[in-house]
Legacy VTK file of the C-alpha trace (Angstrom):
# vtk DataFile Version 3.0
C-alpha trace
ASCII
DATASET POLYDATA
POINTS 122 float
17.377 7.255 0.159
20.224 4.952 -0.988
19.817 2.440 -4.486
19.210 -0.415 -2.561
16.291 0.744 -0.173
14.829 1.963 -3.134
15.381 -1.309 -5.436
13.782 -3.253 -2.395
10.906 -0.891 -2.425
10.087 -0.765 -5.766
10.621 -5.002 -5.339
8.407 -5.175 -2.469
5.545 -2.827 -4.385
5.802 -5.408 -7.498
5.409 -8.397 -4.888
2.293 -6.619 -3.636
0.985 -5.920 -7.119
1.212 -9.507 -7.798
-0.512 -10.698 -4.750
-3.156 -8.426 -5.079
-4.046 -9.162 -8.873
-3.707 -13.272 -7.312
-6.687 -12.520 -4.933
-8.759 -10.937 -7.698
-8.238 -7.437 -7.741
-7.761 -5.041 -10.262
-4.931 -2.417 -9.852
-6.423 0.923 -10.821
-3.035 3.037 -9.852
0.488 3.091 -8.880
2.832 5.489 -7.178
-0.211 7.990 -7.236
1.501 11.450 -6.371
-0.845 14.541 -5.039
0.251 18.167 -3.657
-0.538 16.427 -0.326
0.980 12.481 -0.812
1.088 8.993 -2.756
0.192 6.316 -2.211
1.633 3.192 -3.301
-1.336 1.218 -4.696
-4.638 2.040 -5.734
-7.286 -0.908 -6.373
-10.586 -2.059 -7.015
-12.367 -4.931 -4.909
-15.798 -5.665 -5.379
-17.120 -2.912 -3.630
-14.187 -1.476 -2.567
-11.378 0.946 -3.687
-8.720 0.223 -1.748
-6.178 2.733 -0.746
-2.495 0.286 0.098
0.196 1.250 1.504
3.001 -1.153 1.021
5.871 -1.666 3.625
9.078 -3.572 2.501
11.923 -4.774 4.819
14.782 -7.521 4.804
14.511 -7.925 8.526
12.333 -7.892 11.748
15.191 -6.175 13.747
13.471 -2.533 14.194
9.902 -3.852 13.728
7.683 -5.512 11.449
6.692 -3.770 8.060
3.655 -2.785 9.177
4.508 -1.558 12.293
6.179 1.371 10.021
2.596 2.719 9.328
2.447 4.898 11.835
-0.360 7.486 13.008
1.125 10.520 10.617
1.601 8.553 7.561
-2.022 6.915 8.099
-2.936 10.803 8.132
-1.198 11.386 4.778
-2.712 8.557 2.776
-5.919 9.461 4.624
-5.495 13.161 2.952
-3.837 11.952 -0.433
-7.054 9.092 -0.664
-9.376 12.044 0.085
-7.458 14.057 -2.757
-8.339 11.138 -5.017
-11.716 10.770 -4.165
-12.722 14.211 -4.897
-10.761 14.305 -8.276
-11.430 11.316 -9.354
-14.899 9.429 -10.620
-15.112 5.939 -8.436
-18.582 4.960 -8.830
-20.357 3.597 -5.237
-17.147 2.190 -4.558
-16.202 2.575 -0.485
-12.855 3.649 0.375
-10.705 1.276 2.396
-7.229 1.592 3.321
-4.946 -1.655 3.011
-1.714 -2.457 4.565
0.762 -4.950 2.498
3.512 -5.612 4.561
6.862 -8.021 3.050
9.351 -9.042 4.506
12.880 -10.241 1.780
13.474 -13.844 3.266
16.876 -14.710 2.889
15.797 -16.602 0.078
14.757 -14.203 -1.770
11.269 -14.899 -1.403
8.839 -12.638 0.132
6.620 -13.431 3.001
3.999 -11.282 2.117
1.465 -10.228 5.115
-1.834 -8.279 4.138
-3.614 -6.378 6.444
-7.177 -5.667 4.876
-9.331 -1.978 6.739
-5.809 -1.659 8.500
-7.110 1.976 8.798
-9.645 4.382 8.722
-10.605 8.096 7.701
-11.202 9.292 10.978
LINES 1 123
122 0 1 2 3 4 5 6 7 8 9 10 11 12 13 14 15 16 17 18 19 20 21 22 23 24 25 26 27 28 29 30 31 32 33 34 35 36 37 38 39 40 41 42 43 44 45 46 47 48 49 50 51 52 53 54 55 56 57 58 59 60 61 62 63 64 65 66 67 68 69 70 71 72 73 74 75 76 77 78 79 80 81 82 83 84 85 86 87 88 89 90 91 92 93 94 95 96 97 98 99 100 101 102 103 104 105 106 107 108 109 110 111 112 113 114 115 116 117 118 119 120 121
């Protein structure tokens, strides 16, 4: 993967992280890397840990962001969240898995796009 894909990455996961702590949740991990995955963003919400995957791009012109989280890579956060879960103490917390999807306006601004239970488990 080239510089800049990963600069806007790492860019679009700190625009996440900032929505996310605006909307009142607390960020419990980040880049969390298992034998079997990572995922992007671990977080508490209310009753909720949320599992987020977070989808950056400077264009619509192959897709939205989110559109990018596929069936197999739901699978792998699905298997890297259940990796957590049984390593990990979480309280009663329920699992939920999140979708933050940006988009780099040519402003430089991000038009940020969050897709709460984008997912499930099963």
């Amino acid at each position: 993967m080239s510089e800049a894909r990963l600069a806007l990455g790492a860019w679009g996961e700190d625009q996440a992280v900032n929505y996310l702590c605006k909307q009142g949740m607390k960020i419990v991990e980040r880049n969390f890397r298992t034998p079997v995955g990572e995922i992007d963003i671990i977080a508490r919400d209310k009753k909720y840990l949320l599992f987020v995957e977070v989808k950056t791009r400077r264009s619509t012109a192959f897709g939205t962001p989110q559109e990018a989280v596929g069936q197999r890579k739901q699978r792998q956060i699905a298997r890297t969240a259940q990796w957590y879960l049984q390593n990990n103490k979480n309280g009663k917390l329920q699992p939920r898995f999140d979708v933050v999807a940006i988009l780099c306006q040519s402003d430089g601004e991000p038009q940020i796009t969050h897709l709460p239970d984008a997912f499930s488990l099963s």
